[in-house]
N, C-alpha and C positions, 0 to 999 in steps of 0.2 A: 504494500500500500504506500503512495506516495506523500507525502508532508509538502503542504504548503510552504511556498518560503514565507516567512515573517517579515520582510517587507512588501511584499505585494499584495498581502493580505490586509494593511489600511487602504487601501487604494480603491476606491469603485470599480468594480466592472468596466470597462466600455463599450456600449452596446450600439451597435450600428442597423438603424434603421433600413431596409428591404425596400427600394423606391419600387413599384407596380410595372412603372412604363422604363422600358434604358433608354439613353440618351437618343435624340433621334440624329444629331451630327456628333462624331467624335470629336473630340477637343484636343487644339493644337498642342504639342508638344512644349513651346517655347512664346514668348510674347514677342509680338512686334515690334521690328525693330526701327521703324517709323518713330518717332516720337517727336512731338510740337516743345519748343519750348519757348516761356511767356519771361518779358520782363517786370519785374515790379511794377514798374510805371504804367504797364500795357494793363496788369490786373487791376490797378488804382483808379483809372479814367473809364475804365467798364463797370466801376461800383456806383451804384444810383446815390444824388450828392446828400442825403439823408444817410446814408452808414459814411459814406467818408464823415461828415460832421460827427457822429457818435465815434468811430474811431480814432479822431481827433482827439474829444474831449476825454476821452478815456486814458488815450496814450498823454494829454496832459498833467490830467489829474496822478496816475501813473510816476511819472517824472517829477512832479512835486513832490508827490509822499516821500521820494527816494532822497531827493535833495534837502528834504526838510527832519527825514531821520537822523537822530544826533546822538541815538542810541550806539553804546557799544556792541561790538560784535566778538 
């Protein structure tokens, strides 16, 4: 009879669910290797000008708390 090991035995199960249907296309092996890349500034002029205002204000507020800590560390 076998004996459990003692560390595997806190561990759950894990129990893998039976999907009905298989996949109907197989999936690629690798990710494409196309990839777009944005700059800051390209992501910042696409944000509608109500979250740049709250990202402002936050990264101010942000920047104050830090300059006005006088706590030691």
């Amino acid at each position: 009879m076998k004996q459990p090991k003692a560390c595997n035995s806190a561990l759950p199960p894990i129990r893998q669910l039976l999907l009905p249907f298989p996949d109907a296309e197989p999936k690629p092996l690798h990710l494409p290797t196309h990839l777009v890349s944005l700059h800051p500034h390209q992501i910042w002029a696409n944000l509608p000008l109500a979250t740049q205002m709250g990202v402002r204000h936050t990264l101010q507020r942000v920047f104050q708390e830090v300059l006005n800590d006088r706590s030691p560390s």
